[in-house]
N, C-alpha and C positions, 0 to 999 in steps of 0.2 A: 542390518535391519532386524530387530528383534522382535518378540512375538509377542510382547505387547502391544508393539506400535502395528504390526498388521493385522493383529485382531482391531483395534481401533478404529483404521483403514477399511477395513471387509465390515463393520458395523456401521460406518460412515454409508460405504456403497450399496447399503441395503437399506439407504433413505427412511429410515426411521418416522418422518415426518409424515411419508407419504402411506404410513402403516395404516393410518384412520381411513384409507378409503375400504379398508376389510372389514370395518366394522360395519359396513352393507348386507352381511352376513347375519347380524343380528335383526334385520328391516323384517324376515317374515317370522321370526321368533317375535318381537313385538307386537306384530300386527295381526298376531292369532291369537294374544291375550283371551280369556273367556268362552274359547273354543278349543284351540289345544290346550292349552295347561288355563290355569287359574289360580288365587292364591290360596284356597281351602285346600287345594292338592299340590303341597312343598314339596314331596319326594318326585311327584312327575312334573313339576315345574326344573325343580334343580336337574334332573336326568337330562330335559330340554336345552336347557342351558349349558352344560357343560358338553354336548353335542356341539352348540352353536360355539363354544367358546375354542373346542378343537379344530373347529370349520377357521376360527380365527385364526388360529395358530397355524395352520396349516397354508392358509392364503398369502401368511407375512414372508415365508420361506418360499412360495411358489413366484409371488411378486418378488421377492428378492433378487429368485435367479435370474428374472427376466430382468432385471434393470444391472442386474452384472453383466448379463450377454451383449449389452445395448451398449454398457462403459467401454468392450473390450472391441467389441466391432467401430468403435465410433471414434476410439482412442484419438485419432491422428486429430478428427476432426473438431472435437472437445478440447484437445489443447492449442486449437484457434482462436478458440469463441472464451471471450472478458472472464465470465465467469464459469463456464462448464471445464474449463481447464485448472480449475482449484477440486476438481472432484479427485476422488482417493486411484483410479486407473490413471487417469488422463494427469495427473501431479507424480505419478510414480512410485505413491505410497502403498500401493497394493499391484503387486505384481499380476500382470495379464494372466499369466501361469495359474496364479494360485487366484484369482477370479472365477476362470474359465474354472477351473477343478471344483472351485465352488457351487458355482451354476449349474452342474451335473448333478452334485449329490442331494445339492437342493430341490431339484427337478424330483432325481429317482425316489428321494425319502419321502416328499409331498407328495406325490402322488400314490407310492405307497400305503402309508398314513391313510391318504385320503378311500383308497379302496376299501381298503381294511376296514374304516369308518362306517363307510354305508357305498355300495358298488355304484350307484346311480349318482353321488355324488363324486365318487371318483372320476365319474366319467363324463361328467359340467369341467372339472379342475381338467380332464386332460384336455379339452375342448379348448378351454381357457390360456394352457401355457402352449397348442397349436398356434392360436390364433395369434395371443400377443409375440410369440415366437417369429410368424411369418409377418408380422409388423415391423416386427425389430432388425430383421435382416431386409424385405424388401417393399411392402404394403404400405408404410410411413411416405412414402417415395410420391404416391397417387394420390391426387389432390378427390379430397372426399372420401375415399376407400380409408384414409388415414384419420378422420377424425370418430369414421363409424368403427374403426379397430380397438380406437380409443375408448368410445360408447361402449361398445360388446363387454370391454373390462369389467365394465362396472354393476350392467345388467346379469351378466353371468355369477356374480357375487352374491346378489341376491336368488336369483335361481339356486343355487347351489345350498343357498343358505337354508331355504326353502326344500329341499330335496334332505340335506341332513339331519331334517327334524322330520320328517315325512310329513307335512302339512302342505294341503294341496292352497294355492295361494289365487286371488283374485286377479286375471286379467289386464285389470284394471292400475293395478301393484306395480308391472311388468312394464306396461304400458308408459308409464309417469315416469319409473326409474329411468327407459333409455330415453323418452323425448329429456330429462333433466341430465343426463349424461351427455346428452349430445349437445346439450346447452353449454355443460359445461368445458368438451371436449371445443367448441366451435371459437369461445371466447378465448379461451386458450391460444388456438392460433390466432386470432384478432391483435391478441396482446404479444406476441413473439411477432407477426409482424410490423404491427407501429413499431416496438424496441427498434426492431431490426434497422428498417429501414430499406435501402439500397444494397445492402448486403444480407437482406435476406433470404435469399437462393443458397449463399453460400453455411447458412446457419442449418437451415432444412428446406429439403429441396421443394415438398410438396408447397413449400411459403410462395413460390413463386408462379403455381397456377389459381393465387388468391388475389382479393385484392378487399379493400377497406371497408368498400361500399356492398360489395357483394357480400362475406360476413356480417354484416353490420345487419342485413336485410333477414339472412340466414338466421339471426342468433335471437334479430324481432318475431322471425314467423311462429321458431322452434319455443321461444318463452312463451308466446304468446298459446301455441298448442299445451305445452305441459300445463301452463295454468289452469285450461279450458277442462280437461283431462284429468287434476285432480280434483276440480269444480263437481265433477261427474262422479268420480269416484267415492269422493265423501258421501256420498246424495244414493247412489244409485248400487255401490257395493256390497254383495247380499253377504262379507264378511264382517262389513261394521253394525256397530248398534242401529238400530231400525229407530231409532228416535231422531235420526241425521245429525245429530251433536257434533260431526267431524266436520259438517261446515266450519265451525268455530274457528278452526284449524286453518279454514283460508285464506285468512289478512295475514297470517304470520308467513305461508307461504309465496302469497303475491309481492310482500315487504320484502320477505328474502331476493327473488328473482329481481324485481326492481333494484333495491339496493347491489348487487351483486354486477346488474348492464352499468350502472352508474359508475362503482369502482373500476370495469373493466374500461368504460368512456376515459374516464378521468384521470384515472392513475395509472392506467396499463397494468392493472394489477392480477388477470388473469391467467398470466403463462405461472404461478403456485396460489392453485387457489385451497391448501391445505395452509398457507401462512395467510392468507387473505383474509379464511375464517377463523385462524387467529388471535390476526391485527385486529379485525375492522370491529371494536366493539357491537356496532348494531350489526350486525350482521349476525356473529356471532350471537345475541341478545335475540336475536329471532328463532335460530337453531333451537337455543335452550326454549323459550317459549315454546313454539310448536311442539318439542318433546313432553314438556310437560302438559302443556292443554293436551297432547292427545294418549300421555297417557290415563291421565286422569278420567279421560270418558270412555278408555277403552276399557280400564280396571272398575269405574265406578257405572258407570252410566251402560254399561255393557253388560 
């Protein structure tokens, strides 16, 4: 085995695709626009930025090691399952050994890095690979415990993002990220267990204290909360412009969540919803929107 093919292998298992969930990191850099930075001050806007952009860097190596720890714990069970047995552990292209060895240095150097960066932010990241850490070996296992483990990933991303620029962040921000996390996290399992089916015990374990109708209900309440939530926060967050312009913002968000229950109904398309946004043009056409309508009032109208 040569050492082109297992770098290949080890940049396989560090899921590339799922690198866009770090760009969460950038949510309270954006959304301080005309309060922290601005664009009459370029030297303390780029300082901002390349803060945020190390916070990126830093996330992709930290999620890395967690999804090598999960390949090398899970091996046996991965090369059961149709498709997680084409991954670069569970296929044999990347040796456990040199996984495992990976996952350490990735651990020790991010979070390194990350001290080093800003101490408060190092200490969200170590927060971060505890938690997905005690997921990945036993918390995945407990039905709910597992989908808010999944949540925390995503909320701590922005937290953190938010700490390495020292911009104290609304509430409100915080609030939207995990009820939308946990949307995301809930359809998820929805969609691995229609896949699954009757062998979905044996795929993951917590599938088996779910059921169709009870997600189904779970994933209406929690969309149905984030919606409400950022309804509120456009309107009522003393970070946005006072002229409430970030209403605007709202039909592109309520379109997203809609569209998003829809493709999960339909296609089962939620167990990767990083290929979901994308496949699904309007989906994806709403993301871009909303970015744009809200930077637009957050740089102009702000």
């Amino acid at each position: 085995m040569d050492f082109v093919s297992v770098l290949r292998a080890f940049i396989a298992a560090t899921r590339p695709l799922q690198w866009s969930k770090n760009l969460l990191v950038f949510l309270p850099l954006f959304f301080s626009a005309n309060q922290a930075w601005s664009l009459d001050d370029v030297s303390g806007a780029m300082s901002l930025g390349l803060r945020a952009v190390a916070a990126f860097a830093i996330f992709i190596g930290l999620s890395a090691s967690v999804y090598l720890l999960n390949d090398c714990l899970d091996v046996e069970r991965d090369r059961a399952h149709p498709r997680k047995r084409l991954r670069p552990v569970a296929s044999g292209r990347l040796p456990v050994g040199v996984a495992i060895a990976s996952a350490a240095t990735l651990t020790v150097v991010g979070l390194g890095a990350a001290f080093v960066l800003e101490p408060l932010f190092g200490a969200i990241c170590l927060v971060y690979v505890l938690v997905q850490d005690a997921y990945t070996v036993r918390l995945k296992r407990i039905v709910l415990i597992d989908v808010f483990c999944v949540a925390s990933g995503f909320v701590l991303r922005v937290v953190a993002g938010a700490a390495v620029i020292e911009v104290p962040m609304s509430e409100w921000l915080y609030i939207c990220s995990g009820l939308g996390a946990l949307f995301i996290a809930l359809s998820k399992r929805r969609s691995e267990l229609s896949a699954a089916g009757e062998s979905a015990h044996r795929q993951r374990e917590a599938l088996e204290g779910y059921t169709l109708p009870m997600l189904d209900q779970m994933i209406a309440v929690v969309a149905a909360s984030a919606l409400v939530t950022y309804a509120l926060y456009t309107f009522i967050a003393e970070s946005l412009p006072d002229n409430r312009a970030m209403l605007l913002t709202l039909p592109f968000v309520a379109f997203g969540l809609l569209r998003y229950m829809y493709l999960v109904h339909t296609r089962d398309s939620g167990e990767n919803p990083e290929e979901m946004l994308v496949r699904d043009i309007p989906l994806a056409a709403a993301v871009v929107l909303w970015i744009g309508v809200s930077a637009a009032i957050l740089l102009v109208a702000g």
